[in-house]
C-alpha positions in Angstrom: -10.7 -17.8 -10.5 -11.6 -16.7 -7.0 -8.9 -19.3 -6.0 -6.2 -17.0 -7.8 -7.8 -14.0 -6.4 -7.6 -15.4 -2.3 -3.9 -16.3 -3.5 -2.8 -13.1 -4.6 -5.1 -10.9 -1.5 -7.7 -9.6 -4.3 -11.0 -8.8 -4.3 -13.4 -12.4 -5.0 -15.7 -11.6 -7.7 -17.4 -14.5 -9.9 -15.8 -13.7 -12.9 -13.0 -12.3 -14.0 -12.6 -8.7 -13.2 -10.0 -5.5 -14.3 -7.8 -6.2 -11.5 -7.8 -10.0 -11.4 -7.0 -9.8 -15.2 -4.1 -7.6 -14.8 -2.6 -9.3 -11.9 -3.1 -12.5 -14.2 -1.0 -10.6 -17.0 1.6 -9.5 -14.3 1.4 -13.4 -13.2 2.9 -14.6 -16.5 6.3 -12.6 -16.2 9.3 -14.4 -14.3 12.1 -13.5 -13.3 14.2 -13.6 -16.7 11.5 -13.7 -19.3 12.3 -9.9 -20.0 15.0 -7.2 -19.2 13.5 -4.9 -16.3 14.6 -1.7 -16.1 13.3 1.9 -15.3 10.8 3.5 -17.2 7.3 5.6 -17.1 5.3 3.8 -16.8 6.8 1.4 -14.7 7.2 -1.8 -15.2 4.4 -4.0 -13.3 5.0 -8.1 -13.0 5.8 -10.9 -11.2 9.4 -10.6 -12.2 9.4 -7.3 -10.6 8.1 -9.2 -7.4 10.5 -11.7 -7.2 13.7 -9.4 -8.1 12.6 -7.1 -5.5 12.5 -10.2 -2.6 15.7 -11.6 -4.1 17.7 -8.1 -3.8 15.9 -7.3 -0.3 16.7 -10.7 1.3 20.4 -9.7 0.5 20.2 -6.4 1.9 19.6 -4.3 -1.3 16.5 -2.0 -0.4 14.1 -2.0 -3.0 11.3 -0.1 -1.2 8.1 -1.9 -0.6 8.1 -5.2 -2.5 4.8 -4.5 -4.9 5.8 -5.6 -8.4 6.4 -2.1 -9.7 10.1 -1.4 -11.1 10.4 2.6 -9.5 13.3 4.7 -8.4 13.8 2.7 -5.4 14.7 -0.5 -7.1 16.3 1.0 -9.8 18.7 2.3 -7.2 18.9 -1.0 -5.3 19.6 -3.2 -8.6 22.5 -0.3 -9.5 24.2 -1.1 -5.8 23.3 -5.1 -6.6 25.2 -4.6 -9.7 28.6 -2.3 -8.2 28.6 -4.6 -5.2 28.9 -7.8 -7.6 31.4 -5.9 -10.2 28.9 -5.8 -13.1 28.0 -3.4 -15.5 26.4 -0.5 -13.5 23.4 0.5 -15.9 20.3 -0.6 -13.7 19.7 -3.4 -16.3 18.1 -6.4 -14.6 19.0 -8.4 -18.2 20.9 -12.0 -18.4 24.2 -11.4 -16.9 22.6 -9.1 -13.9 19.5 -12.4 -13.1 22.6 -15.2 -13.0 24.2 -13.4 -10.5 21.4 -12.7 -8.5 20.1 -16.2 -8.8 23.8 -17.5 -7.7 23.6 -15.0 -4.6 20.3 -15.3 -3.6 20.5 -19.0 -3.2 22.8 -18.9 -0.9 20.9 -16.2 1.4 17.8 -17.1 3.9 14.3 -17.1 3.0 13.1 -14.1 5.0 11.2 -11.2 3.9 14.4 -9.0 4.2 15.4 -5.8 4.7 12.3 -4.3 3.1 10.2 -5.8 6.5 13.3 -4.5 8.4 11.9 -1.0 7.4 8.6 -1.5 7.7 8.9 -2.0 11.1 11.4 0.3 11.7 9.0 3.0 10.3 9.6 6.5 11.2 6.6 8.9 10.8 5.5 11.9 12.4 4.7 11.7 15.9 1.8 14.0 16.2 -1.0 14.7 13.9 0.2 18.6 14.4 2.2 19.6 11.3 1.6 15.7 9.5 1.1 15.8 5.5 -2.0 13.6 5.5 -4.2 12.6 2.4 -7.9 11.9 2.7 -9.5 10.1 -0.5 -13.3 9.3 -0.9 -14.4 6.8 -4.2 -18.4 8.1 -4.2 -20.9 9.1 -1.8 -18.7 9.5 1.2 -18.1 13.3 0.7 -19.8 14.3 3.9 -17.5 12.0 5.7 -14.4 12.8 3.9 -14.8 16.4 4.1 -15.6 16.1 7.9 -12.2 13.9 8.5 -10.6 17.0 6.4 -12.0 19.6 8.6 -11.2 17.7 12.4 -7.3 17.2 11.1 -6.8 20.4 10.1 -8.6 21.5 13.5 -5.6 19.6 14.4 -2.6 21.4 12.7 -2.4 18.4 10.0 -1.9 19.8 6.3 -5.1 18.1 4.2 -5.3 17.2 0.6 -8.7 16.1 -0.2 -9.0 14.1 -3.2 -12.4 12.7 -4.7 -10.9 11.6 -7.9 -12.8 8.5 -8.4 -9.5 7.0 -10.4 -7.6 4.8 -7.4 -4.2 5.1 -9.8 -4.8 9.2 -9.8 -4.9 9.3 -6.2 -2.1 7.7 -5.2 0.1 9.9 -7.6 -1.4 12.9 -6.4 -0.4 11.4 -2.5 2.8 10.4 -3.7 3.3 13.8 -5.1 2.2 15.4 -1.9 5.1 13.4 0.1 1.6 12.3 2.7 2.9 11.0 5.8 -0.7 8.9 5.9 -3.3 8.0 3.4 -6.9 7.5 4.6 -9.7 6.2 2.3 -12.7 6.1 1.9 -15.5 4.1 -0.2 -19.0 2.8 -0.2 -19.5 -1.1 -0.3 -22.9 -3.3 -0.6 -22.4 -4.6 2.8 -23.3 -4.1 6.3 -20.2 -3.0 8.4 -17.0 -1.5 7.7 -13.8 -3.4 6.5 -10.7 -1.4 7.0 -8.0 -2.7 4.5 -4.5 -2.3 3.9 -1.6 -3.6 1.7 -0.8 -7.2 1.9 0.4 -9.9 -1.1 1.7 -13.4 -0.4 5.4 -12.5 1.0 4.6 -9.0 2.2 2.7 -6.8 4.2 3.1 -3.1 5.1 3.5 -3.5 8.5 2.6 0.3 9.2 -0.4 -0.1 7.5 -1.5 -3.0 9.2 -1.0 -1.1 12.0 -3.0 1.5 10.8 -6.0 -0.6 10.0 -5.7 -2.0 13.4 -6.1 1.5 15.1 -9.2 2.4 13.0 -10.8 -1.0 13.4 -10.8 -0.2 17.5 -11.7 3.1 17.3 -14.5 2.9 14.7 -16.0 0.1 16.5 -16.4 2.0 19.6 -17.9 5.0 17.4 -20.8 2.8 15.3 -23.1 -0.1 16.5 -21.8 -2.3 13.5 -19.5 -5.3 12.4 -15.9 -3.7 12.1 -12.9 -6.4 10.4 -9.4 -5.4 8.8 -8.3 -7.0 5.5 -5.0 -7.2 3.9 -5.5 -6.8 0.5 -3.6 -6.2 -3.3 -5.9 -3.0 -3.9 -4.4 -0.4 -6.7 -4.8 2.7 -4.7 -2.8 1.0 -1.3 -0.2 -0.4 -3.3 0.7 2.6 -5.3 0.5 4.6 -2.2 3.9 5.2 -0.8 3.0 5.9 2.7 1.1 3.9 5.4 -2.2 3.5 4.1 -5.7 2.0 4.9 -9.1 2.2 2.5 -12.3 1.9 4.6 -15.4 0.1 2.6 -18.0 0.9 4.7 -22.0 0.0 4.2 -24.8 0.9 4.5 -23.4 4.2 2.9 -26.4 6.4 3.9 -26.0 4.7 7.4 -22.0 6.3 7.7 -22.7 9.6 5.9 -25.6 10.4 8.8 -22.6 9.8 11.2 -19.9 11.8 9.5 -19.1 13.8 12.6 -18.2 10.1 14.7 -16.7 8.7 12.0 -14.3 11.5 11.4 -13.7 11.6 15.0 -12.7 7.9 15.4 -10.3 8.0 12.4 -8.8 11.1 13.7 -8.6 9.7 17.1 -6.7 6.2 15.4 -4.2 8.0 13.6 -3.2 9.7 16.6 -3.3 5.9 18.5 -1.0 4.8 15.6 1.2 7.7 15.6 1.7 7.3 19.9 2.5 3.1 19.1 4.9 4.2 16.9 6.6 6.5 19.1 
């Protein structure tokens, strides 16, 4: 089990948790076993995964490869379909995976255009007039409310969200159109691991970016063990904007040092916005 769950960037537990059983369900699904097509909710599978690495390898933009069927790749399997003279119905059924499994093996084995993106990332240059989100999941309101506070001291338009569903979160920042999400949640250990999304064949490269930036400047800020992890966590991969989730520990420790801690974050996202420039 926690062989499956180091393979596919989850969290290792001993036994088999909620997300390690639905990424095991999503695992089944390949490419053909199923039509794929857009719908609410989306679809959600490995089939998803490896349509959107087949179409992005050739060019089609899918948005960030995460297994989830959404507008993007609805719009990239219609342009797959008009540019190969099929039926234009956003279908991925039979006659729409032979062709792509035709094309595709006669393309590279990159990461495609959807890396291309990634690191062509375009987001707001300064924190001043920046759409950012700032999530907390238990016992981090102090900080969260203190990161609020110092980036709207900063001209940056806030939603707060202590919805303690990951899923809910992201739709509310995905609703907001965020440039940034920064999270926030307590952990049983002693440090802080800044994480952001990463499966097998992709990363979000602003993200890791991101993560980067806080890692430095939190370290400077708090006399404890500071890493980044790329991970499959629900609330980064529904995201649709660069985002990190920080699991700090002790949770008492970072709450007495809410001011610094919101500080240092602030202080990385305007390091990661200046890099990106």
């Amino acid at each position: 089990m926690q062989a499956f769950q180091r393979a596919w960037h989850l969290r290792e537990s001993d036994g088999c948790d909620e997300s390690t059983w639905k990424a095991l369900v999503e695992a089944s699904w390949k490419l053909g076993d199923r039509q794929l097509f857009h719908t609410s909710p989306n679809l959600r599978g490995d089939d998803v995964h490896d349509l959107q690495m087949r179409l992005a390898r050739l060019g089609f933009d899918p948005g960030r490869i995460d297994g989830i069927f959404g507008p993007h790749t609805l719009r990239a399997v219609h342009d797959f379909q008009s540019n190969c003279g099929l039926v234009v119905d956003g279908v991925c059924g039979p006659t729409t995976v032979r062709a792509l499994l035709r094309v595709s093996s006669q393309s590279g084995s990159g990461p495609g255009i959807a890396a291309i993106r990634e690191r062509l990332h375009t987001g707001p240059t300064a924190i001043s007039g920046s759409r950012t989100v700032v999530g907390q999941f238990g016992g981090l309101g102090a900080v969260g409310q203190s990161l609020s506070r110092s980036l709207r001291q900063r001209g940056a338009h806030v939603m707060g969200l202590d919805e303690p569903d990951a899923i809910a979160q992201a739709v509310a920042a995905n609703r907001f159109e965020a440039d940034v999400y920064l999270g926030l949640e307590g952990g049983t250990g002693n440090g802080i691991v800044v994480h952001y999304y990463q499966v097998p064949s992709f990363e979000s490269i602003a993200g890791h970016a991101l993560a980067d930036a806080c890692a430095q400047t939190l370290a400077a800020c708090l006399d404890m063990p500071v890493t980044v992890a790329g991970l499959r966590l629900p609330v980064l991969r529904e995201t649709r904007m660069p985002a990190v989730l920080c699991t700090v520990g002790p949770v008492r420790t970072v709450s007495d040092a809410a001011s610094c801690v919101a500080d240092a974050m602030v202080e990385a996202v305007e390091l990661w916005m200046s890099r990106a420039r």
